[in-house]
N, CA, C and O atoms as a GROMACS GRO file, in nm:
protein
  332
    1UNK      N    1  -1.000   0.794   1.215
    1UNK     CA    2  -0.861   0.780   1.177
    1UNK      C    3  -0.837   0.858   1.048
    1UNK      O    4  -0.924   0.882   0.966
    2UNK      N    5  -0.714   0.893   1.040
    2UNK     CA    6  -0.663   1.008   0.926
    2UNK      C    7  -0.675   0.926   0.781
    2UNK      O    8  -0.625   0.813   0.784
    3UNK      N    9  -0.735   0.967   0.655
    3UNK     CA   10  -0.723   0.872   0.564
    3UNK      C   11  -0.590   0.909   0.520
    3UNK      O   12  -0.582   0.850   0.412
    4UNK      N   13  -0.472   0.976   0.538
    4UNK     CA   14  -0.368   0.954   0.512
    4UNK      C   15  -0.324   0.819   0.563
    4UNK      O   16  -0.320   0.719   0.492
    5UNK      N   17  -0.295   0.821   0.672
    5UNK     CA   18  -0.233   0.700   0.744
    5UNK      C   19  -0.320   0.630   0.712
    5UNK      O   20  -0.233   0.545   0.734
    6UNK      N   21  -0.427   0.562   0.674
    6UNK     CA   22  -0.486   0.431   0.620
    6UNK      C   23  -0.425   0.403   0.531
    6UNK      O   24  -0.381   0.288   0.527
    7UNK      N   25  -0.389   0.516   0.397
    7UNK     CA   26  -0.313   0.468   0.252
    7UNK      C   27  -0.182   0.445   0.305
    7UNK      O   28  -0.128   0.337   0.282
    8UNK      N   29  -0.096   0.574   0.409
    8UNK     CA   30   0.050   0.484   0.436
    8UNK      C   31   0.046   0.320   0.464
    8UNK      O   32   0.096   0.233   0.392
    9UNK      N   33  -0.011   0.307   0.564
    9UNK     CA   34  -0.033   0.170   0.596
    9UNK      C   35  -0.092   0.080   0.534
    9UNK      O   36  -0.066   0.015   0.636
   10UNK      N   37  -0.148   0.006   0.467
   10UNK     CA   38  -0.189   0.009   0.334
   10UNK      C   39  -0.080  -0.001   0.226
   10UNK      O   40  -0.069  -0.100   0.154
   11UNK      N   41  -0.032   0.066   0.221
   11UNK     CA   42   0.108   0.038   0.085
   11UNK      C   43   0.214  -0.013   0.143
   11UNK      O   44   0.304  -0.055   0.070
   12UNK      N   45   0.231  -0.025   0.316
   12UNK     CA   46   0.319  -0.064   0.403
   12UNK      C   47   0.320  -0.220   0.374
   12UNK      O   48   0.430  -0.274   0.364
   13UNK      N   49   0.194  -0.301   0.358
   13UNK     CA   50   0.143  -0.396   0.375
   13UNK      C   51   0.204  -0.494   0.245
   13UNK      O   52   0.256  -0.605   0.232
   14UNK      N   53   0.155  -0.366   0.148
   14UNK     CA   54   0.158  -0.407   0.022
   14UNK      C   55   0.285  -0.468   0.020
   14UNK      O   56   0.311  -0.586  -0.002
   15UNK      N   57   0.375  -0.356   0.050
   15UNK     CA   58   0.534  -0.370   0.023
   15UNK      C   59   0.580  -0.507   0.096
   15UNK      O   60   0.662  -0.586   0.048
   16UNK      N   61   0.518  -0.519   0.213
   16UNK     CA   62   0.569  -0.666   0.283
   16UNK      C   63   0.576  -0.766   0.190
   16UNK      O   64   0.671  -0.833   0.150
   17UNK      N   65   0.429  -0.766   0.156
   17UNK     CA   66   0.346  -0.868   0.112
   17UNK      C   67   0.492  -0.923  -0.046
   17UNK      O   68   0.574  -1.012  -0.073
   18UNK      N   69   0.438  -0.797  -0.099
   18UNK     CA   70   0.527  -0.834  -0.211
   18UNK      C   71   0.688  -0.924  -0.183
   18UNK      O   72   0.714  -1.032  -0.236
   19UNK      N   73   0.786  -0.842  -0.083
   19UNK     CA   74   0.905  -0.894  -0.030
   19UNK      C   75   0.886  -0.984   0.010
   19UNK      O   76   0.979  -1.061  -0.016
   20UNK      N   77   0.786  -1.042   0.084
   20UNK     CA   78   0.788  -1.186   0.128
   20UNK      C   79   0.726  -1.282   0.015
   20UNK      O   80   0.713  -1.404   0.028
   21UNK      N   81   0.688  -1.199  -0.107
   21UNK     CA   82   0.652  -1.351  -0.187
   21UNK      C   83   0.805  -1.344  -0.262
   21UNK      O   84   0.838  -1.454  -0.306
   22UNK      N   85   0.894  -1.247  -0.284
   22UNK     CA   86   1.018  -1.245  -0.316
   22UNK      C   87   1.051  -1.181  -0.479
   22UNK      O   88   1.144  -1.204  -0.556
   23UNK      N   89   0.932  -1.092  -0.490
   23UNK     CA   90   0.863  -1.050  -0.626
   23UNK      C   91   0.980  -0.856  -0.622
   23UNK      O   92   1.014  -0.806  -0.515
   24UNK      N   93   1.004  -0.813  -0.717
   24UNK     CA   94   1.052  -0.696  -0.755
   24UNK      C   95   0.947  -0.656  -0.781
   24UNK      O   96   0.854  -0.729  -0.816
   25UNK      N   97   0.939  -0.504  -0.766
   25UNK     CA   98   0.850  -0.374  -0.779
   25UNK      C   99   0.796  -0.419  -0.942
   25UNK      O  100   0.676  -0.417  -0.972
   26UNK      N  101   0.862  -0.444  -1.002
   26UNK     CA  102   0.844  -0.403  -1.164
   26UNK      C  103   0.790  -0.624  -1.208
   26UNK      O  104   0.723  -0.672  -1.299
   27UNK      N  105   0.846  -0.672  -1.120
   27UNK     CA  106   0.732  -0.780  -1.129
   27UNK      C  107   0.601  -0.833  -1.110
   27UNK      O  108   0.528  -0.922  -1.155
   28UNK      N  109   0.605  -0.695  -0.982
   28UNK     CA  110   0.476  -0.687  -0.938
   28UNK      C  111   0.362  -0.572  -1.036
   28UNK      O  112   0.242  -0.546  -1.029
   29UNK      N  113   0.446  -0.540  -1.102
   29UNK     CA  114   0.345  -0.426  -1.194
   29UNK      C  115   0.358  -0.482  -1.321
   29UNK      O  116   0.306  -0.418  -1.412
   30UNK      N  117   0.414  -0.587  -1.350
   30UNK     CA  118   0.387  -0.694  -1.442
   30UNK      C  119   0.269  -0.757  -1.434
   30UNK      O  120   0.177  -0.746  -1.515
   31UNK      N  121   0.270  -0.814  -1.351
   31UNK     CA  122   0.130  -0.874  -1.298
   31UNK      C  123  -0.001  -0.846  -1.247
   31UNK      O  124  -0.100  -0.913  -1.221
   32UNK      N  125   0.044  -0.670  -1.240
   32UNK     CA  126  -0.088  -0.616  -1.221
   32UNK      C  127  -0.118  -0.546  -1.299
   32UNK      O  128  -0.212  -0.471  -1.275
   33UNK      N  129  -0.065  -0.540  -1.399
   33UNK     CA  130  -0.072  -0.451  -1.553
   33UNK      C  131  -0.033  -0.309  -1.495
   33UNK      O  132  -0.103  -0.228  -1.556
   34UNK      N  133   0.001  -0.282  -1.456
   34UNK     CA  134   0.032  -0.131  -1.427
   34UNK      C  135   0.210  -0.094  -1.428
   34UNK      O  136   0.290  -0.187  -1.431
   35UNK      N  137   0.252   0.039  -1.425
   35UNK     CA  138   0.398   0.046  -1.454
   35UNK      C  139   0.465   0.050  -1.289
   35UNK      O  140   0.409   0.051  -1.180
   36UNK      N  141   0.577   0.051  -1.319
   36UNK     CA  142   0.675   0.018  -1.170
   36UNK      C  143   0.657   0.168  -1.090
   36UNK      O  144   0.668   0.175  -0.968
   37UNK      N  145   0.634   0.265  -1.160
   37UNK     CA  146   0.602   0.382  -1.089
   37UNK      C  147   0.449   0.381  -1.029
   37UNK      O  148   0.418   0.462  -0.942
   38UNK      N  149   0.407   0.338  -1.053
   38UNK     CA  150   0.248   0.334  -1.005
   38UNK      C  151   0.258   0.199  -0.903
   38UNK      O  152   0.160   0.161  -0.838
   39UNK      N  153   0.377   0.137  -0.899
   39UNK     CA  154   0.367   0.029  -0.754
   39UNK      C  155   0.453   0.139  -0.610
   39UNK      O  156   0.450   0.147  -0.487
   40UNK      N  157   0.520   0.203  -0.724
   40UNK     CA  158   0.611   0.286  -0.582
   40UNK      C  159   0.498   0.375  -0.527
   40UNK      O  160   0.502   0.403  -0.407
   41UNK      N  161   0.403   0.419  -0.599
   41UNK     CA  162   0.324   0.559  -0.557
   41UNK      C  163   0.243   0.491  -0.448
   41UNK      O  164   0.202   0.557  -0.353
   42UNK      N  165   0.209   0.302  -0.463
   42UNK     CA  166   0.107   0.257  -0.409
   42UNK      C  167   0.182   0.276  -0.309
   42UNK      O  168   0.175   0.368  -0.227
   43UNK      N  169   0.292   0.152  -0.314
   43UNK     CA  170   0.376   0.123  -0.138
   43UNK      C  171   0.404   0.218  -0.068
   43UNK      O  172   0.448   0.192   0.044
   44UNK      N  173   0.390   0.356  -0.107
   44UNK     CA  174   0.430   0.516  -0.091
   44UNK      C  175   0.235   0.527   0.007
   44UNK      O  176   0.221   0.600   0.104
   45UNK      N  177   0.153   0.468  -0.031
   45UNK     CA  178   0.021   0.539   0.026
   45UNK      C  179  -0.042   0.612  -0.046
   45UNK      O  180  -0.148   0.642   0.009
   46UNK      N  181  -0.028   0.662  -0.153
   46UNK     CA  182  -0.013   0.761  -0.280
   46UNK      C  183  -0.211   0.799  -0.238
   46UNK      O  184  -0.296   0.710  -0.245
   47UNK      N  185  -0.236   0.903  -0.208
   47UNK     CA  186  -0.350   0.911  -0.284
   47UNK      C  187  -0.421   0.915  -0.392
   47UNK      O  188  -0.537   0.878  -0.410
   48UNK      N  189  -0.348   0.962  -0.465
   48UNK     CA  190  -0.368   0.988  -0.595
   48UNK      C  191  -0.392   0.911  -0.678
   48UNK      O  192  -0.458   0.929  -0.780
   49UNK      N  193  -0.301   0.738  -0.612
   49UNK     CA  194  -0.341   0.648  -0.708
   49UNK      C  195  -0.520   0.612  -0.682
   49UNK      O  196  -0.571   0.616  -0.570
   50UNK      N  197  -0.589   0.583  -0.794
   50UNK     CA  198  -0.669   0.514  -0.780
   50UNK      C  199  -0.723   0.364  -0.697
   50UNK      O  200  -0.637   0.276  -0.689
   51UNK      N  201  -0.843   0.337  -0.643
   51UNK     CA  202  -0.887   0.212  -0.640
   51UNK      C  203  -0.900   0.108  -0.662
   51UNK      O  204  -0.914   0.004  -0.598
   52UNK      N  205  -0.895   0.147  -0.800
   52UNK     CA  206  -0.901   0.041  -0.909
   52UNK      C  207  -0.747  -0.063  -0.934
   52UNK      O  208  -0.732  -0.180  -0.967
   53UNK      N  209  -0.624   0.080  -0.888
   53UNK     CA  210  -0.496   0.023  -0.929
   53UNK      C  211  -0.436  -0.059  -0.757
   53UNK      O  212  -0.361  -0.148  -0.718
   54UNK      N  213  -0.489  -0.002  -0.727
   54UNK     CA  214  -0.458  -0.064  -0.549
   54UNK      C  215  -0.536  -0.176  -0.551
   54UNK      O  216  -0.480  -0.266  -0.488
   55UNK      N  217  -0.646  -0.211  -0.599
   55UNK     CA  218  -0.713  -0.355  -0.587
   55UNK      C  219  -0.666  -0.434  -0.732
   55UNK      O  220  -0.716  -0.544  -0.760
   56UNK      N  221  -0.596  -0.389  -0.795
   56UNK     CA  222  -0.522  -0.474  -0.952
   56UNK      C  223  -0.374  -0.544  -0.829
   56UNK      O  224  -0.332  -0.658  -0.809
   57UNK      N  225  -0.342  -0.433  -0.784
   57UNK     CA  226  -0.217  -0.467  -0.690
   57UNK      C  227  -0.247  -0.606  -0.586
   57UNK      O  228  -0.184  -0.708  -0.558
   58UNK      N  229  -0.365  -0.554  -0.549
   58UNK     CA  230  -0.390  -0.643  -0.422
   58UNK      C  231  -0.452  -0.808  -0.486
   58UNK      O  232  -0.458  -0.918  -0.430
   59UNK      N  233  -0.488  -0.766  -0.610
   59UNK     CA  234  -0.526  -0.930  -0.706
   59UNK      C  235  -0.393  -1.006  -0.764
   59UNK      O  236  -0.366  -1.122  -0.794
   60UNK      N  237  -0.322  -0.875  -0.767
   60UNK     CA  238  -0.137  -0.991  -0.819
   60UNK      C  239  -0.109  -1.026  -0.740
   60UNK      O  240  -0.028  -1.117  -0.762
   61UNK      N  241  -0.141  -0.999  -0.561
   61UNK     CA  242  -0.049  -1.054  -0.481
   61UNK      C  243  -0.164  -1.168  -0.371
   61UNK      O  244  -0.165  -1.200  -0.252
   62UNK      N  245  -0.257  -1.201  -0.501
   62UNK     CA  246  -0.345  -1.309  -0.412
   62UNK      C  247  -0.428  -1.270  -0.273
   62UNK      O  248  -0.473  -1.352  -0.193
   63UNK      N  249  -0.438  -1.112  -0.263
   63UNK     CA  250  -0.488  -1.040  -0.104
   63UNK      C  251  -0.639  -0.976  -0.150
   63UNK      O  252  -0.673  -0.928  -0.258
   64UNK      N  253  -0.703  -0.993  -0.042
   64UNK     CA  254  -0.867  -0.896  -0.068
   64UNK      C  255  -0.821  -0.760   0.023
   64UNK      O  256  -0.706  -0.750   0.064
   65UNK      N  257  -0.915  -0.665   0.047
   65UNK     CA  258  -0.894  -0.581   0.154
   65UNK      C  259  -1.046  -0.587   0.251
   65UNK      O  260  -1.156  -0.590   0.196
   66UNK      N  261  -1.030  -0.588   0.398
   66UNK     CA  262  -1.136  -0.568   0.471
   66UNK      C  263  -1.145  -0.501   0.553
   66UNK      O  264  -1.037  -0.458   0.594
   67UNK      N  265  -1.259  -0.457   0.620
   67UNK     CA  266  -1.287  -0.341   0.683
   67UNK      C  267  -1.193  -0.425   0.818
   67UNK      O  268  -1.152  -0.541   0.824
   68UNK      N  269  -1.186  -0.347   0.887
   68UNK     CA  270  -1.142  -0.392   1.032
   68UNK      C  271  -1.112  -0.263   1.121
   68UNK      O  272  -1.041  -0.174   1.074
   69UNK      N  273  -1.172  -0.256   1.264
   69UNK     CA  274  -1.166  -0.156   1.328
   69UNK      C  275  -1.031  -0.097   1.336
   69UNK      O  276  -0.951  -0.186   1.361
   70UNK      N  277  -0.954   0.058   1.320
   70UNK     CA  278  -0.873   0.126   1.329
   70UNK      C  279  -0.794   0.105   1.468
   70UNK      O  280  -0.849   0.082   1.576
   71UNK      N  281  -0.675   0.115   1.449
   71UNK     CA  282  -0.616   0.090   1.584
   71UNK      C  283  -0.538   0.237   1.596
   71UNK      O  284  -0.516   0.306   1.496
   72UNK      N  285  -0.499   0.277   1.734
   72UNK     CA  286  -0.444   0.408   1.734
   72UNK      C  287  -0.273   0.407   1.682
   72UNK      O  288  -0.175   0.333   1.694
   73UNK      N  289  -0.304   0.518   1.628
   73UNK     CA  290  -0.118   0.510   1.507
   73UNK      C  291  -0.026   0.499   1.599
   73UNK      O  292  -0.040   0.566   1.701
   74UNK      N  293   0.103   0.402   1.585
   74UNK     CA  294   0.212   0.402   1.680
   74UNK      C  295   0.257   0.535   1.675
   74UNK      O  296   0.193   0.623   1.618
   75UNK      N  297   0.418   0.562   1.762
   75UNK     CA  298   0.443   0.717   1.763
   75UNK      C  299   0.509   0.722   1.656
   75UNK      O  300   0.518   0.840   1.622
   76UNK      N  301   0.571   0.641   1.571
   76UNK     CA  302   0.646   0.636   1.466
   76UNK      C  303   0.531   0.713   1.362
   76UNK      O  304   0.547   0.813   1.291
   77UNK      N  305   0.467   0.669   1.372
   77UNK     CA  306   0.340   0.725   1.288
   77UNK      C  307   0.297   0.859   1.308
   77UNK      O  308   0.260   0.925   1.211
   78UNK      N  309   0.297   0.906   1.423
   78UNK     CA  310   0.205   1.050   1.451
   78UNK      C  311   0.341   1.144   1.444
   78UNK      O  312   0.328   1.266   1.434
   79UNK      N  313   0.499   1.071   1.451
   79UNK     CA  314   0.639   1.166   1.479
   79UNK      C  315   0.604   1.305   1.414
   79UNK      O  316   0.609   1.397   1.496
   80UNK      N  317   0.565   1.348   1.269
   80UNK     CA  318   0.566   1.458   1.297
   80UNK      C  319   0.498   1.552   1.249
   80UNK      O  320   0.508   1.631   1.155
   81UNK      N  321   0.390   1.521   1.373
   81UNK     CA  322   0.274   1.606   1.371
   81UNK      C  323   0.274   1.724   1.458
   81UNK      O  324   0.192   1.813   1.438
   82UNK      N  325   0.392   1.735   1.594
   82UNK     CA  326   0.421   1.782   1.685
   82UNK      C  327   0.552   1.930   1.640
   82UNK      O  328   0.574   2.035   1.701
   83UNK      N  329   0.623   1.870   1.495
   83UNK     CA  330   0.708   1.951   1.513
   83UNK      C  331   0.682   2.050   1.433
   83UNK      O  332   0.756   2.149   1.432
   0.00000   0.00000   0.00000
């Protein structure tokens, strides 16, 4: 599987996660010591961000991360690889 689409999906998660505890971007980078731009880059898939700041993210919002076998990307996902 593409490690792009692991980080999209991945910050997809994040972003739920956060909306359903009912937390703002910049509350959530309160709590993970990091700034509100470095939560958008995460929920974004960002490569760039670090490990370190994606697992600070994933400790404010009470989540571990685990391996689990890859599933094939919906088409929403692969849309545009074709054009």
């Amino acid at each position: 599987m593409d490690h792009i689409l692991i980080t999209k999906r991945l910050g997809e998660q994040i972003r739920t996660r956060r909306l359903n505890l009912g937390l703002t971007q910049s509350q959530l980078a309160d709590r993970a010591l990091l700034t509100r731009q470095k939560i958008i880059a995460i929920e974004k898939g960002a490569l760039s961000v670090s490990i370190g700041a994606y697992a600070r993210v994933l400790g404010a919002l009470d989540c571990e991360l685990r391996m689990v076998p890859a599933v094939l990307p919906t088409l929403d996902e692969i849309q545009g690889i074709f054009e």
